[in-house]
C-alpha positions as CSV (number, residue, x, y, z in Angstrom):
1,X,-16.7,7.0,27.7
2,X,-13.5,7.2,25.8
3,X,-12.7,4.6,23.2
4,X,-10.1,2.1,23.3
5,X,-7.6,0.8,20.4
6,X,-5.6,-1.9,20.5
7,X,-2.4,-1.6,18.3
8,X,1.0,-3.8,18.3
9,X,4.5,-2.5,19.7
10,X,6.5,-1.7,16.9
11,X,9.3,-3.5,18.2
12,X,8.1,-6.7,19.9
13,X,4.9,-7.0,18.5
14,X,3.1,-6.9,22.4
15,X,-0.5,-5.9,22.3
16,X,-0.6,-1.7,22.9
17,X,-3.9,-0.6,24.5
18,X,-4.4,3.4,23.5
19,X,-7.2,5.4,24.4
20,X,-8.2,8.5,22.0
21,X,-6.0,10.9,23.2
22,X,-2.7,8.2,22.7
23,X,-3.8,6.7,19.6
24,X,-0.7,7.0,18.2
25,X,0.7,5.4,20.7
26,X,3.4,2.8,19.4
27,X,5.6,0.9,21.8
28,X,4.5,-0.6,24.6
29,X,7.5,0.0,27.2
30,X,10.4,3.1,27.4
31,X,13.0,-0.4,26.6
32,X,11.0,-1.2,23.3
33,X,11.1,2.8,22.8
34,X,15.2,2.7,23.5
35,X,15.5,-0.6,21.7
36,X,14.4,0.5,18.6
37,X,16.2,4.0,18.6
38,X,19.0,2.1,18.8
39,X,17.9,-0.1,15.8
40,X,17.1,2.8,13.7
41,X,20.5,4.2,14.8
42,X,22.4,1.7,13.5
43,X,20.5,1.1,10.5
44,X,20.7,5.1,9.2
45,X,24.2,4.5,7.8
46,X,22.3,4.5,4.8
47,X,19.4,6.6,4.4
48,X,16.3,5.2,3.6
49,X,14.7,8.0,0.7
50,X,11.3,8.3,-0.5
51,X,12.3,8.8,-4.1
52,X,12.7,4.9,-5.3
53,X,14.5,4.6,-9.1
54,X,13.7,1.0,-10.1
55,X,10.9,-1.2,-10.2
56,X,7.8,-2.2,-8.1
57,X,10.1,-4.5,-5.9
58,X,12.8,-2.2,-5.4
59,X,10.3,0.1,-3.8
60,X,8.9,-2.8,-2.3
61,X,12.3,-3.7,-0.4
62,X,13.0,-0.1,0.5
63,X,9.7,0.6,2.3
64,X,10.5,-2.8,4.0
65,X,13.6,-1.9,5.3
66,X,12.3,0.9,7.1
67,X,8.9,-0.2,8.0
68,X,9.3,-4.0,8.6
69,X,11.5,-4.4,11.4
70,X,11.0,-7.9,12.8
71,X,10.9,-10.7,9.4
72,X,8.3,-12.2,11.2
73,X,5.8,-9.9,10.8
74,X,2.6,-11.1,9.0
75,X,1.4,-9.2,5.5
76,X,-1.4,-9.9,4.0
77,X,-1.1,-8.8,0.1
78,X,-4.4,-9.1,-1.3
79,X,-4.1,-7.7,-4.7
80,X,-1.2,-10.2,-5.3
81,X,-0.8,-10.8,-9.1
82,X,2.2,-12.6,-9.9
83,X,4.3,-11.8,-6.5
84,X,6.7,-9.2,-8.3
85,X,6.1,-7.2,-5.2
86,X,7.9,-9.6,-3.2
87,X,10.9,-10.9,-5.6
88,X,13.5,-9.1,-3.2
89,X,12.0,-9.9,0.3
90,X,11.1,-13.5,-0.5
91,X,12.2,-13.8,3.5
92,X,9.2,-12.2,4.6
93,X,6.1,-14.0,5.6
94,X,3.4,-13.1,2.6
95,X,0.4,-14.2,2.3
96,X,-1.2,-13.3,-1.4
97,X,-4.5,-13.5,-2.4
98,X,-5.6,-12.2,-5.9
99,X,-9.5,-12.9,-7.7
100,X,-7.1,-14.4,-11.2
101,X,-4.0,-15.1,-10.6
102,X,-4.0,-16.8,-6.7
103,X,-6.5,-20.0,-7.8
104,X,-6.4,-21.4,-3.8
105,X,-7.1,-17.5,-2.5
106,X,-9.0,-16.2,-5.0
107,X,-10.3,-13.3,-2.5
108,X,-12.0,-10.1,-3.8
109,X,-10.1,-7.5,-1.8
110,X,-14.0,-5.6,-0.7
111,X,-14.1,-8.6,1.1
112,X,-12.1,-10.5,2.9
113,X,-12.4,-14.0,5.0
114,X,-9.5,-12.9,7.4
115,X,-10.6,-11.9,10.9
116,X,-10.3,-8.6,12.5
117,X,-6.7,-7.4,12.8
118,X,-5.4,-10.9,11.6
119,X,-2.0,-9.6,9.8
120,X,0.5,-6.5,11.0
121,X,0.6,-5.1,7.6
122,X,-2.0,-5.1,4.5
123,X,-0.6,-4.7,1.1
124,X,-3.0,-3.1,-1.3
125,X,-2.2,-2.1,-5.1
126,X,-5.9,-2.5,-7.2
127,X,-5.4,-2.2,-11.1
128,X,-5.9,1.7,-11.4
129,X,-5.9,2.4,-15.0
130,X,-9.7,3.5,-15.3
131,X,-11.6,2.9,-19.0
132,X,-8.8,-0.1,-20.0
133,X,-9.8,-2.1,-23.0
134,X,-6.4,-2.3,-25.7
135,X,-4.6,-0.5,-22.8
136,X,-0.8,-1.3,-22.9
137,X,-0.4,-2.8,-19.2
138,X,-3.4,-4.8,-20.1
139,X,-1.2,-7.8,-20.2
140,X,0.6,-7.3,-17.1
141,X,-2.0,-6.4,-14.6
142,X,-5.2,-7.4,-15.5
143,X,-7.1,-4.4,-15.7
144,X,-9.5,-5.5,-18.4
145,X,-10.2,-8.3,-16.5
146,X,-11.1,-6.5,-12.9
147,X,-12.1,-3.0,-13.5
148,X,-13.6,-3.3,-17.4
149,X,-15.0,0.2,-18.2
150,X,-14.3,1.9,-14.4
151,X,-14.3,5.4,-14.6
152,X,-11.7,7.4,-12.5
153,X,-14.6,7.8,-9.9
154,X,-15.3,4.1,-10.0
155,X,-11.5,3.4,-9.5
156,X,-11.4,5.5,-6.4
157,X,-14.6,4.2,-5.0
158,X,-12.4,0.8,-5.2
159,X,-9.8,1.9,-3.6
160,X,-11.8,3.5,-0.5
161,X,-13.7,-0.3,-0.2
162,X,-10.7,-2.1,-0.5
163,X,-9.1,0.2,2.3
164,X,-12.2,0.1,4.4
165,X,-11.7,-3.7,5.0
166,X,-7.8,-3.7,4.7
167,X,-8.4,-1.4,8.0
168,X,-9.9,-4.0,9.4
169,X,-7.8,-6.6,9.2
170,X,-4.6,-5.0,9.6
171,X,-3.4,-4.5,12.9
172,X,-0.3,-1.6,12.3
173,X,0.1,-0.7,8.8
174,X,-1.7,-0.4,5.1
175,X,0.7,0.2,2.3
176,X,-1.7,1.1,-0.8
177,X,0.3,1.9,-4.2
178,X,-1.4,4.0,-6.4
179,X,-0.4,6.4,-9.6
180,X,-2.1,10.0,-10.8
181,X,-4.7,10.1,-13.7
182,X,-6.0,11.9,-16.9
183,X,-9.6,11.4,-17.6
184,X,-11.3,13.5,-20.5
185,X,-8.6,16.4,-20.2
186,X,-8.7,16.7,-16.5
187,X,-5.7,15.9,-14.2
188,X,-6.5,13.1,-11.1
189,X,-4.9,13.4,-8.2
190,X,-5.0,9.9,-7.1
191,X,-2.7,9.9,-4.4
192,X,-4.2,13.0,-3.0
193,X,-7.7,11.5,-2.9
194,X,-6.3,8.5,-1.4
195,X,-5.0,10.2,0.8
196,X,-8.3,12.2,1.9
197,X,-10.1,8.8,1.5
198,X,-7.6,7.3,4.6
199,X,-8.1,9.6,6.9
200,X,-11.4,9.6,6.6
201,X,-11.7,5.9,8.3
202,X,-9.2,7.0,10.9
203,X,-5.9,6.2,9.3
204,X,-2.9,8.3,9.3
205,X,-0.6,9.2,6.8
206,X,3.0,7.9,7.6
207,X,4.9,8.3,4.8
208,X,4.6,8.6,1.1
209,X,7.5,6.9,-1.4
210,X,7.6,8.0,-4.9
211,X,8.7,5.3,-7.1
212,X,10.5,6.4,-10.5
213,X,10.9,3.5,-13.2
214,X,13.7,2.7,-14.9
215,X,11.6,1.1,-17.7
216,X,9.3,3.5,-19.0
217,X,6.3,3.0,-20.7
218,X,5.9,4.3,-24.4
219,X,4.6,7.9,-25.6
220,X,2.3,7.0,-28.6
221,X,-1.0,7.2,-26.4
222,X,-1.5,10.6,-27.3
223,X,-1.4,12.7,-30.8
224,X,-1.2,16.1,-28.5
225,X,0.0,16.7,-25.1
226,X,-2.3,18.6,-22.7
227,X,-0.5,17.9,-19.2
228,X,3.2,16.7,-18.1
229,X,4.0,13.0,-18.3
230,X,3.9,11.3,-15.1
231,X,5.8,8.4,-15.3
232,X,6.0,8.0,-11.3
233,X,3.5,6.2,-8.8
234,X,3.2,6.3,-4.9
235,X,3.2,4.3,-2.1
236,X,1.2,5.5,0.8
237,X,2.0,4.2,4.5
238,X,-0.3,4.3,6.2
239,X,-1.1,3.9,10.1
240,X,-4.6,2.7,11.4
């Protein structure tokens, strides 16, 4: 017997019912197909890149303006922080949850209270620096406070629990941030394991945004150089 998946219409948001073989199935009517065509038209007056200069809510609003195309979708963010994400689509209807900074959500993001396919989209952007202890972004995201002594190993096993539930309880999209590694001399390829991790529960990859910072973080971590500065991080789409 053939499985069936139940996914939302891109453009009205109208239950989809896709056996294996149309699993990527995405509207649920030729007019909805047209309908959005037409929206997408109209819209690529200005292209939407994947190369994002700015800051984690510039990339924020430019994977929104492709990806979120009715403002009442529902997006769970449940590595929340402070809501910087969201300082340029304060329109959209966010919930955040966060174990220290979200007191009346305090949700770890292995495990959720939401029901099964409760929100459209899942946001998902753990702390990812791994071994932080006087680590400069200790201040600004926690990381001593949620991953302690993680090793890059450790990190990534977070991430793959933390998409494992945010698959189920999105219902069309995860968008999980993440940013390459150096651990004892050897290069991580974080979005490339992520990646690999996703598709192992079924998810597809739908786009990848590369976002370049205007403010950079300083040099004085290391007294030689053994690999190319990587200032950038990514932003996986993902479809489940």
């Amino acid at each position: 017997m053939r499985s069936i998946y139940v996914t939302a219409c891109y453009h009205c948001g109208t239950d989809v019912a896709s056996d294996e073989g149309r699993r990527d199935r995405r509207f649920c009517s030729n007019k909805c197909r047209q309908a959005d065509y037409r929206r997408r038209k109209k819209a690529s007056q200005k292209p939407v890149e994947a190369v994002v200069h700015g800051d984690n809510s510039d990339l924020i609003k430019t994977v929104a303006s492709l990806y979120v195309k009715d403002d009442n979708l529902t997006i769970a963010d449940v590595t929340y922080g402070k809501g910087v994400f969201w300082r340029k689509c304060r329109h959209l209807d966010v919930t955040g949850s966060d174990l220290v900074t979200v007191p009346e959500r305090p949700y770890d993001l292995r495990d959720l209270p939401y029901e099964d396919k409760s929100f459209d989209i899942v946001v998902l952007d753990p702390p990812y620096v791994h071994s932080p202890g006087n680590h400069m972004t200790d201040s600004r995201y926690q990381n001593a406070e949620t991953t302690k002594g993680f090793l890059y190993t450790d990190i990534l096993e977070l991430y793959r629990q933390g998409m494992t539930e945010a698959c189920r309880v999105a219902r069309r999209q995860i968008w999980v941030k993440c940013k390459d590694q150096v651990q004892a001399g050897q290069q991580c390829w974080a979005h490339i394991d992520i990646l690999n991790e996703a598709t192992k529960f079924g998810m597809k990859g739908q786009d990848l945004f590369t976002l370049l910072p205007t403010a950079r973080t300083p040099n004085g971590r290391w007294t030689i150089q053994h690999h190319a500065r990587k200032p950038m991080s990514y932003l996986w789409v993902l479809d489940v």
